[in-house]
N, C-alpha and C positions, 0 to 999 in steps of 0.2 A: 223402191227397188223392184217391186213384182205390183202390176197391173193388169189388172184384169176391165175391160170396156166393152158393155153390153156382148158373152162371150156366150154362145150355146153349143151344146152339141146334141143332136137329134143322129140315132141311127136310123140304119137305111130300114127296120121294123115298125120304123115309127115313134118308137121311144125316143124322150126329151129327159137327157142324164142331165143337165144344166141348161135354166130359160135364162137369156139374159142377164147375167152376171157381172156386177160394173164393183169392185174393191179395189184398196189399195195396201200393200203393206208397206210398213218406213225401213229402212234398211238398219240393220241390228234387230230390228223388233222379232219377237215371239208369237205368231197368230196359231190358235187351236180352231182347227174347223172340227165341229163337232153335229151330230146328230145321228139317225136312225139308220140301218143298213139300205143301200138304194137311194140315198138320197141324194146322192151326186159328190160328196166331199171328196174323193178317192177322185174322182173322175176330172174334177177342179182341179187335184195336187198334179193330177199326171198330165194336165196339160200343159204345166211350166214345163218341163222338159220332152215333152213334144212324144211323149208315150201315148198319148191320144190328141188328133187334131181336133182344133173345135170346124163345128158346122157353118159358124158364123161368127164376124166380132173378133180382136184382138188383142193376145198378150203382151205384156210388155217387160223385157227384164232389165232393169238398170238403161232406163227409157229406149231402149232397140224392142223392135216387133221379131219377136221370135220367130217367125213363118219364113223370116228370110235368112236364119240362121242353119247353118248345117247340125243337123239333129247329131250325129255322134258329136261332133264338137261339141254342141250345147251340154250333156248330158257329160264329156268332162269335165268341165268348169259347174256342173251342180250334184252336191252330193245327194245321196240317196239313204235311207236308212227303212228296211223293211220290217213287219212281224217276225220273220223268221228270219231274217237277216242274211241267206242269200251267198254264206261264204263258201269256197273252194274247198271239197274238203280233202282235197288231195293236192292239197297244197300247206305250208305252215302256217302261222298265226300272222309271222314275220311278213311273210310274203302277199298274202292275203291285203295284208295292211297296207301293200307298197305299188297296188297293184295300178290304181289311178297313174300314180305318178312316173309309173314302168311305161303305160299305155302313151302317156306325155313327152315322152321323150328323156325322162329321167337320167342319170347313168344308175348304173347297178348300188353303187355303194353310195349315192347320194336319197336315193330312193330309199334304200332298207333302215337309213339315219332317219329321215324322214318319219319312216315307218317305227321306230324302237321312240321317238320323240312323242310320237301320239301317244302310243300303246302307253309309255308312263303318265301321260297328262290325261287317262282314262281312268288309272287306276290300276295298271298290269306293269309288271315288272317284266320288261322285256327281255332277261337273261333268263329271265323262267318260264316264259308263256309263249316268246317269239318261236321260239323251235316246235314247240307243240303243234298238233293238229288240232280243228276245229270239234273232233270227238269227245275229244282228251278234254274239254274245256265246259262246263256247265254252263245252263241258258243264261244266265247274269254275266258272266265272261264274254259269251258270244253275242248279246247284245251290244258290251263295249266294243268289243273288237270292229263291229260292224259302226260304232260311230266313227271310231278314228280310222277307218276306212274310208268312211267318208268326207271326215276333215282333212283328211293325207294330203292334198292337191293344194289346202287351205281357199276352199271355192267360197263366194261370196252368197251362194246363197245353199240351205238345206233346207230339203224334203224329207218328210217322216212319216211314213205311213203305219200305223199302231204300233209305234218302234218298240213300246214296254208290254205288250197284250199278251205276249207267249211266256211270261212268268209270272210268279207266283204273287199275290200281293205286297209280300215282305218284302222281297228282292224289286218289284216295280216300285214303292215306293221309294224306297236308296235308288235305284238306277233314275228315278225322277230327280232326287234332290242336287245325285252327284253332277246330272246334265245340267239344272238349273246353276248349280255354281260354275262349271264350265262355260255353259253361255254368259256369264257374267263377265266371261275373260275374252274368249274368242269373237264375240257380239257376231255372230253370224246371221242374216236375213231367217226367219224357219219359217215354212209353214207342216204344222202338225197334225193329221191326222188321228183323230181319237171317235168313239161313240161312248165314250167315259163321260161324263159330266163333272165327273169331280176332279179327272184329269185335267180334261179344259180348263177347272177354272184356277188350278194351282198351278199350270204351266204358262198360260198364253197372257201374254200383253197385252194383247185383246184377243176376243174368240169372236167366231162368225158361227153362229146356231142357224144350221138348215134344217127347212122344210123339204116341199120334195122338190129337189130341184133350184131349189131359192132360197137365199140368203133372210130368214127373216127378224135379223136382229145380230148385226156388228160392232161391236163396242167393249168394254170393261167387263173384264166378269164379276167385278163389284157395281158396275151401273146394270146389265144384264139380270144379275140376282136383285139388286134393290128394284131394279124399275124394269120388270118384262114389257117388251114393247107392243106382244100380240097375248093373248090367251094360250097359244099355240105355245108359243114358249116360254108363259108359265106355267102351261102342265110340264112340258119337258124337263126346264132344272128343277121342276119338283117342290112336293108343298114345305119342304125341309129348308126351302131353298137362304131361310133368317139364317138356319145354322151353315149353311157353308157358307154364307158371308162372312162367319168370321175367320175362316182358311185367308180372307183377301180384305182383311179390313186391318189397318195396322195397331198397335196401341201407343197411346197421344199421353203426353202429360195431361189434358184435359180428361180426361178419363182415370185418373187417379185422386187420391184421399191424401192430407197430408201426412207427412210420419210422425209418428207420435215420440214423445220424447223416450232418444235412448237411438235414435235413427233407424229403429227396424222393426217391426211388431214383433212382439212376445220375445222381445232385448235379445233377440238371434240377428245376423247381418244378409240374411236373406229369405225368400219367402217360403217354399217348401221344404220339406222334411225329406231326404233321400236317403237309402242304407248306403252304407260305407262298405268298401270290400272285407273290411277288419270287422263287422258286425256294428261299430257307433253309428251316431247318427248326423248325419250334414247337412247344409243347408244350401239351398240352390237359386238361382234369382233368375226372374225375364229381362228382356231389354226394352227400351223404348226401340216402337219400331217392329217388334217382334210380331208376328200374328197372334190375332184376340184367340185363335182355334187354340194354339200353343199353352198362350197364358191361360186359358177356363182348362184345358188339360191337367198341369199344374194345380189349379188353385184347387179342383175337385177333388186332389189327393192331400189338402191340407185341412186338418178337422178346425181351427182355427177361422177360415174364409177369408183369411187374407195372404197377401201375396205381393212383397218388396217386387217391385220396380227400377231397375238401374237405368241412371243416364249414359252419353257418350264418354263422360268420364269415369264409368263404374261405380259411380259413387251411388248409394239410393236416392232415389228421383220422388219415391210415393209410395203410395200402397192400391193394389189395385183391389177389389171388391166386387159381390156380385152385382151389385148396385152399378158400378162403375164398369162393367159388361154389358149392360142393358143400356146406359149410355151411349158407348162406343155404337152399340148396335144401332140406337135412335140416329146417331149423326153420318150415319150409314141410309138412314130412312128414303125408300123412295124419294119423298117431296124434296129430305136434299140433295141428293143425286140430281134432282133436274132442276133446283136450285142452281145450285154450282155450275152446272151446264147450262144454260141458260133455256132448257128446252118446257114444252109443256107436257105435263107428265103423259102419257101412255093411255090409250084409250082400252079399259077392260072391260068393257060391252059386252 
């Protein structure tokens, strides 16, 4: 959907914000460009939509060469999603949201439909928040508002430039989980700007880790963490970088112990121990498939050390252990990562 082929842009200073740049992204896919401030990610994302030309080299969107496309047109049909999000504030929430598809040729009450459609599949109830102003509305609100702004037109492809950086951890982490289950539905083209690492690698499909100016290392952010391709970026995602593998490492029946009789350790039907709102005590299960981050979550708040595993049918699948975390993590192992991919591992000279 979005190609990029040997793409630079050199200012007239002299500076070189991108050397030759050849990617591709697959259309529905998640790409996190990630790295250091200055190193060109921003200046890559603003070239799909023709907010900065390149000096040399061509983009490509849904196989046309952009440079011959009319730049306001292009920049309808791609949404846009900023840190600060960029909205009208002398305008309502409703309106705000409808604003693409007004500029489109919309009619008025087809537009504001449009608009009240998003706003609920954001998480806003549009009999309560459309009329509001952008004041009225706290940064986790105004960050939604500013996606389904940008989905309103329903464009094939988005832009995100640190779309979660102007809040607070608590709220950026929900505003991340709530986008990833949306992209699940809408499958829209992204690419996302971040200098987060642990953003990258719970958001993107694949992430592209720049250096300055250069892409050095495009791939999985479980092949990225298992197998850094440069030095360079193994210091980047950092010496921790075993434990965010398991944010992107899923958990496998291979990774489980069998149940012992009675179907569930310590003859409860699931693995941790939760408070109830009534003060008892309840028992909570992972899934296959869950993230290992999730599951050692869990199992760290069970004084026991173990932790029921459910299959696709709810039923208990296993029991996971710390044992069987240390596994998950081996089969995770650089050497398999370039196993599986058939590459040879990484030269860390």
């Amino acid at each position: 959907m979005i190609r990029f082929e040997q793409v630079t842009k050199r200012y007239p200073d002299g500076t070189t914000a991108v050397d030759g740049l050849s990617f591709e992204v697959a259309e529905g896919e998640l790409v996190t460009l990630v790295g250091p401030s200055g190193c060109g990610k921003t200046t890559t994302m603003m070239m799909v939509n023709r907010l900065v030309e390149p000096t040399s080299g061509r983009v490509l969107v849904d196989g046309r060469d952009i440079a011959g496309t009319d730049p306001v047109a292009l920049r309808r049909k791609i949404g846009y999603v900023i840190q600060q999000v960029g909205l009208f504030p002398h305008r309502t929430v409703l309106d705000n949201t409808a604003t693409v598809p007004a500029l489109l040729g919309w009619k008025k009450a087809a537009a504001r439909a449009r608009a009240a459609e998003l706003l609920e599949l954001v998480g806003l109830d549009p009999a309560v928040h459309g009329p509001r102003y952008p004041a009225q509305l706290s940064g986790g609100q105004r960050q939604r508002v500013g996606v389904a702004r940008a989905l309103a037109a329903d464009p094939p492809v988005l832009l995100m430039d640190e779309p979660f950086g102007a809040v607070d951890p608590v709220v950026r982490e929900r505003l991340q989980n709530e986008f990833l289950a949306l992209q699940a539905t809408v499958r829209k083209t992204v690419l996302l700007v971040t200098h987060d690492i642990e953003e990258a690698v719970r958001m993107g499909d694949r992430m592209a880790v720049y250096g300055q100016g250069r892409i050095e290392q495009f791939d999985t952010p479980a092949t990225v963490l298992a197998a850094p391709a440069t030095p360079y970026v193994a210091d980047f995602v950092g010496g921790d970088r075993a434990l965010k593998r398991l944010a992107v490492t899923p958990l496998t029946a291979d990774d489980l112990e069998p149940l012992p009789d009675g179907g569930a350790p310590d003859g409860g039907t699931g693995g941790t121990r939760a408070r109830t709102d009534t003060g008892g005590t309840a028992r909570t299960t992972v899934p296959l498939g869950g993230s290992l981050k999730d599951a050692l979550a869990l199992l760290l708040q069970d004084d026991s050390g173990r932790l029921t595993v459910t299959g696709p049918d709810g039923r208990p699948a296993g029991v996971l252990t710390p044992a069987g975390v240390h596994r998950a993590l081996r089969r995770a192992s650089p050497e398999r990562v370039q196993a599986l991919s058939g590459e040879d591992p990484p030269d860390r000279a």
